[in-house]
C-alpha positions as CSV (number, residue, x, y, z in Angstrom):
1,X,91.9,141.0,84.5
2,X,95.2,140.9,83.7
3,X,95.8,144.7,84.2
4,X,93.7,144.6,87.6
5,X,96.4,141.9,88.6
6,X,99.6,143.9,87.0
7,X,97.8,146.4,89.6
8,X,97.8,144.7,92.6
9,X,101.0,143.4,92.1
10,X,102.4,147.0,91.9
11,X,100.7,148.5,94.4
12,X,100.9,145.7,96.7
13,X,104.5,143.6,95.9
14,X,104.9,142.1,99.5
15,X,101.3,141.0,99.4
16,X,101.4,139.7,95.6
17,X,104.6,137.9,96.8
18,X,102.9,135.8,99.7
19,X,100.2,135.3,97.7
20,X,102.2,133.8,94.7
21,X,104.3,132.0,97.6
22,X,100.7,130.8,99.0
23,X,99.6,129.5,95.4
24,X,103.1,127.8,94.9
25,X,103.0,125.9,98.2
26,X,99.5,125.1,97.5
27,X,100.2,123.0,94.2
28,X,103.3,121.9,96.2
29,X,101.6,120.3,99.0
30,X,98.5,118.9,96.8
31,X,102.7,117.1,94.8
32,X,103.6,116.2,98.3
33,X,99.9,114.7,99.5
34,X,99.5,112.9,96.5
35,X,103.0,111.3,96.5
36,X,102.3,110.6,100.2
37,X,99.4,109.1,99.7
38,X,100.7,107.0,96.6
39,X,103.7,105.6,98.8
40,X,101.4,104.8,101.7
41,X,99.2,102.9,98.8
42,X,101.6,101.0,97.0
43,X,103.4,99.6,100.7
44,X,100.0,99.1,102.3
45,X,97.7,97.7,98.9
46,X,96.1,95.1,100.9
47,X,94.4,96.9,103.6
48,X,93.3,99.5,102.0
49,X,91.6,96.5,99.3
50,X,93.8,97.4,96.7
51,X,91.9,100.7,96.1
52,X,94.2,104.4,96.3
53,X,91.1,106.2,97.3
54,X,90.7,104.3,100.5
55,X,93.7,105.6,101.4
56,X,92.4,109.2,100.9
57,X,88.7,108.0,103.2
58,X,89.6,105.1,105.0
59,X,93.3,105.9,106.7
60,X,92.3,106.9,110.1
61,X,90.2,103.1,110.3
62,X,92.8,101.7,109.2
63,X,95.5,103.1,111.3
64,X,96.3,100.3,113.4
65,X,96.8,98.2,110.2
66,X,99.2,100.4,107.9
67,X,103.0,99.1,108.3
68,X,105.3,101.0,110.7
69,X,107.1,103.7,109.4
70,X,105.1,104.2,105.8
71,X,104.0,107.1,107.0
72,X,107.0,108.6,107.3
73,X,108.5,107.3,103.9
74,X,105.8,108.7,102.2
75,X,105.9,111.8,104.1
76,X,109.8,112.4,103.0
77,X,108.7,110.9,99.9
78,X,106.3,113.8,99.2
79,X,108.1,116.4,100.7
80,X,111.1,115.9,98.2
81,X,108.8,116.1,95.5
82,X,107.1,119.1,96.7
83,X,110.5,120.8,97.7
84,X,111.8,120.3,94.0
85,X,108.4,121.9,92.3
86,X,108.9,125.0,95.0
87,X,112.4,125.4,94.3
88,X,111.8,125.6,90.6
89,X,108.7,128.1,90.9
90,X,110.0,130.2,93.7
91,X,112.9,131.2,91.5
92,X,110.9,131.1,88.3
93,X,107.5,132.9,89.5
94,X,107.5,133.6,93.1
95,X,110.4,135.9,94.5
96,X,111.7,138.6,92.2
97,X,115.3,138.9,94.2
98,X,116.9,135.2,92.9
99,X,120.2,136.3,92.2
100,X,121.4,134.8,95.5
101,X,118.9,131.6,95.2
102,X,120.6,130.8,91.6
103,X,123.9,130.2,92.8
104,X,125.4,127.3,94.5
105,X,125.3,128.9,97.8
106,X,121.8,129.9,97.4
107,X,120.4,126.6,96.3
108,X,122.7,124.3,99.0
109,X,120.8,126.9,101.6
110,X,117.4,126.1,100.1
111,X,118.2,122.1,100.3
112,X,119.5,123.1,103.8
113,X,116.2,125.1,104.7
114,X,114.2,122.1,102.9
115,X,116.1,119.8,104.8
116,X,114.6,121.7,108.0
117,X,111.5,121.5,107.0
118,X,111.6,118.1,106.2
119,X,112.7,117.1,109.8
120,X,109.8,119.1,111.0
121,X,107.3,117.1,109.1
122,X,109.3,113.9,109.4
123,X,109.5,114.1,113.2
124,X,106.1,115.6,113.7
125,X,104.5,112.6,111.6
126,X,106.6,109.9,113.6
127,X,105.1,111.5,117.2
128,X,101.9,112.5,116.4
129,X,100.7,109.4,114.0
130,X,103.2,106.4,114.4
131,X,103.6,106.9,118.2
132,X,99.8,108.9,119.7
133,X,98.1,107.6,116.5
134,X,96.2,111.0,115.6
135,X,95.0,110.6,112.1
136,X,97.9,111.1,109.5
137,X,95.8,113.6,107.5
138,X,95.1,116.0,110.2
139,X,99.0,116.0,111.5
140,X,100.0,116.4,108.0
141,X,97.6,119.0,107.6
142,X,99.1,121.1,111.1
143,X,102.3,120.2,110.2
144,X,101.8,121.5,106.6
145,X,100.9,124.3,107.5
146,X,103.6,125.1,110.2
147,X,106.1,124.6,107.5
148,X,104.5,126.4,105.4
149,X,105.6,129.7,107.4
150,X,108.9,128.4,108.5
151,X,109.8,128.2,104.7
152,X,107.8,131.9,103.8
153,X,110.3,133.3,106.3
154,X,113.9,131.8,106.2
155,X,113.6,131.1,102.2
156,X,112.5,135.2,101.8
157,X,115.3,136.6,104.3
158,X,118.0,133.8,103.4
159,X,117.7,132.6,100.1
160,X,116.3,135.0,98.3
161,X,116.6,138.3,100.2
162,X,117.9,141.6,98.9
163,X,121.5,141.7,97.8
164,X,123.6,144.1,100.2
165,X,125.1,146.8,98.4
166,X,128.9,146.2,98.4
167,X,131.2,148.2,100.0
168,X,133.7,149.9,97.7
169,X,137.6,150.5,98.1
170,X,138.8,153.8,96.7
171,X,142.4,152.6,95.3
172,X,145.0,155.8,94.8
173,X,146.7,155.4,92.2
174,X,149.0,157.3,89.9
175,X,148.9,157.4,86.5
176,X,151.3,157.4,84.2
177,X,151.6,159.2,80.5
């Protein structure tokens, strides 16, 4: 298995990079639903009777009960979470150019990019649940998913893109016995 995989990720390194990108975000966005859903719990116990997995089946009956702006606390909430876990396995597992993403530069970019990302989500859950009252999983979900290519494309050709080559100055100089 493991040679069939060393395989496909030779033969195919764009491809195996999307789809380690793909598996990454996954686990980040299951970080950042759970800590959503936690957050929505914990400031919202009583109607969802004190139980977590009513918040998981029961959100979208309950919709006109769940405090004003939980939503988007436990939207940032998760998001922050989920951007830290990417961060960390993006330079760890997912891109092999990090050279750029492991300085200062490269990581203030990625909080920048995050930061983005996190208005997207922020704004998208604010219009879409607080104010028309769609159900918060099925924004979340299109919004998630949205983001998910915005940060593929600025994080690959921004934070951790291929290095320029460096131009060179040809000094003259004299040298001395």
């Amino acid at each position: 298995m493991k040679n069939l995989v060393d395989d496909f990720a030779r033969n195919h390194p764009r491809l195996w990079e999307i789809i380690k990108f793909l598996i990454v975000g996954g686990f980040a966005t299951i970080i950042d639903m759970l800590v959503m859903a936690l957050v929505i719990f914990l400031l919202n116990q009583e109607v969802f009777s004190y139980n977590f997995f009513n918040v998981l089946t029961q959100s979208n009956a309950q919709k006109n009960q769940i405090q004003n702006f939980s939503s988007i606390l436990g939207t940032g909430s998760g998001f922050l979470a989920g951007t830290i876990f990417n961060y960390i396995m993006s330079v760890k597992f997912v891109f092999s150019q990090k050279e750029y993403a492991q300085t200062l530069n490269g990581a203030v970019l990625f909080v920048i990019l995050s930061a983005l990302g996190l208005s997207i989500h922020l704004i998208g859950m604010w219009a879409f649940f607080e104010v028309l009252k769609i159900n918060f999983w099925a924004v979340k979900i299109t919004i998630t998913i949205f983001v998910l290519v915005f940060n593929y494309t600025t994080r690959k050709f921004f934070v951790f893109k291929v290095p320029t080559p460096k131009k060179s100055k040809i000094y003259n100089q004299e040298f001395k016995d």
